[in-house]
C-alpha positions as CSV (number, residue, x, y, z in Angstrom):
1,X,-10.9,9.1,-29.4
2,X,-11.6,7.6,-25.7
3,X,-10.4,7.4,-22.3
4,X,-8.6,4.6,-21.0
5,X,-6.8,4.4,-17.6
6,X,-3.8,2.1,-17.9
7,X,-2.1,1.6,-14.6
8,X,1.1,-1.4,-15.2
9,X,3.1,-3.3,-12.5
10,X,5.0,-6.1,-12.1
11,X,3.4,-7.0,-8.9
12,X,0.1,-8.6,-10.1
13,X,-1.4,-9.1,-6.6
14,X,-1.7,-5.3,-6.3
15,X,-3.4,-5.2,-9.8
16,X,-5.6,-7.6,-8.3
17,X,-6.4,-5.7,-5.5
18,X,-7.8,-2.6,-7.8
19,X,-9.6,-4.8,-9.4
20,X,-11.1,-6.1,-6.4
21,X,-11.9,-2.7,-5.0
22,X,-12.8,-1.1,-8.1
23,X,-15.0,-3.5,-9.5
24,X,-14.3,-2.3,-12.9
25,X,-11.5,-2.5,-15.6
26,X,-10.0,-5.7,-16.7
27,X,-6.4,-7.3,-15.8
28,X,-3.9,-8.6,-18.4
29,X,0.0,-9.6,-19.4
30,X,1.6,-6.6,-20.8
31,X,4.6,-8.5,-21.7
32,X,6.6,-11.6,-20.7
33,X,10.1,-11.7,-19.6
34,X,12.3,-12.3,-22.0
35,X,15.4,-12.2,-19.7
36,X,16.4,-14.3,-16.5
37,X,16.2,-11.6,-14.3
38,X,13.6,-9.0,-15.9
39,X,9.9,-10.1,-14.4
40,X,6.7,-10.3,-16.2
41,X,4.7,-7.2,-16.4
42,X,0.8,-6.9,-15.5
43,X,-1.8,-4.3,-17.1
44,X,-4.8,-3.1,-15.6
45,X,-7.2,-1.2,-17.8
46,X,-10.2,0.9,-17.0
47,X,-11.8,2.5,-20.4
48,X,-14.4,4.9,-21.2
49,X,-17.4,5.9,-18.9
50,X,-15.8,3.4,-15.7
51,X,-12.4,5.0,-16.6
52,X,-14.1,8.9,-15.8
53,X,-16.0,7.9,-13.1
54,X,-13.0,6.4,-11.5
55,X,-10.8,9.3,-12.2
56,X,-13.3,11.7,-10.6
57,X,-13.5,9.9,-7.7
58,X,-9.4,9.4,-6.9
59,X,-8.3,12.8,-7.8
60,X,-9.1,14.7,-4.5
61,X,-6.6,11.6,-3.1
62,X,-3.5,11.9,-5.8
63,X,-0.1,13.1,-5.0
64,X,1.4,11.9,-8.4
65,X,0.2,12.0,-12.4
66,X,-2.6,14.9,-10.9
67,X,-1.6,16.8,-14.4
68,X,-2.6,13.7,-16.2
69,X,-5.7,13.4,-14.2
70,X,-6.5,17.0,-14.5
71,X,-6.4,16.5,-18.2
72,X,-8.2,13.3,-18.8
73,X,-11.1,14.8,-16.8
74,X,-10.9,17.9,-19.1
75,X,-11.0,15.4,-21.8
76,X,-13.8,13.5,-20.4
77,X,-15.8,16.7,-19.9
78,X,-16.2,16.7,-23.8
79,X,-17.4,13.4,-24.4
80,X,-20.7,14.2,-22.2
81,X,-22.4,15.7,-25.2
82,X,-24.8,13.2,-26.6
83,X,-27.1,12.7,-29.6
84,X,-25.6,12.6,-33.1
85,X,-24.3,16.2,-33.0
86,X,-21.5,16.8,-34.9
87,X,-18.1,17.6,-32.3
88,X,-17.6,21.4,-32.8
89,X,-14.3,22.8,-34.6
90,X,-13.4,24.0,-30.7
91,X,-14.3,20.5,-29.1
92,X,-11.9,18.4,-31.7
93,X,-9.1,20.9,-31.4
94,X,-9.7,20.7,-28.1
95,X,-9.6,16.9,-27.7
96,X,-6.3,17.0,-30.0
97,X,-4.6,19.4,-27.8
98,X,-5.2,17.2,-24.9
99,X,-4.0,13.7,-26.6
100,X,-1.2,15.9,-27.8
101,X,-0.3,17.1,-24.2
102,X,-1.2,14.0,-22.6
103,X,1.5,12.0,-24.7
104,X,4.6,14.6,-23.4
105,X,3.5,14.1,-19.6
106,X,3.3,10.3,-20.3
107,X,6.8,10.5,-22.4
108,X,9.7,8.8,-20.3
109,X,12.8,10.5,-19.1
110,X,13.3,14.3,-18.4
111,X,10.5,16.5,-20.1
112,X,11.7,19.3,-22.4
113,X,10.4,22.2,-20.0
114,X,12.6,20.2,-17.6
């Protein structure tokens, strides 16, 4: 498991922009329209060590997705540990409870607790 920050827009110039004041992550086509009137879609993606620093510096600014934030942080806590360590029983259950929770905030339309 890892952390990746995937942030997608249709207006690549603001994808751009992150990039350019970020410094990190990397910019790609998520998809290309396949209709007259539906526009392409841009990606911009952050991963691992540059994805946690990032977060932890933006969260005291959020007003949206601060559950998600809150939660990838509390992921990224648990991938500090280094060495060849095995992951505790409490640490993978831990990391499977947050991919687990992170896909129902990241699920589209109304949320069951909605």
């Amino acid at each position: 498991l890892g952390l990746r920050l995937v942030i997608g827009h249709t207006d690549k110039p603001l994808l751009d922009w992150l990039y350019d004041v970020t410094g990190v992550g990397s910019i790609g086509r998520h998809y290309k329209r396949s209709l007259p009137n539906q526009k392409d879609a841009w990606e911009w993606r952050v991963c691992s060590r540059q994805a946690v620093e990032l977060l932890f510096e933006v969260l005291p600014y959020l007003r949206i997705k601060v559950d998600h934030v809150a939660l990838a942080v509390g992921f990224a806590n648990t991938m500090l540990q280094r060495g060849c360590h095995p992951l505790s029983v409490q640490t993978r259950q831990f990391r499977e409870q947050a991919y687990r929770q992170m896909k129902v905030l990241n699920t589209r339309g109304r949320h069951a607790s909605a």
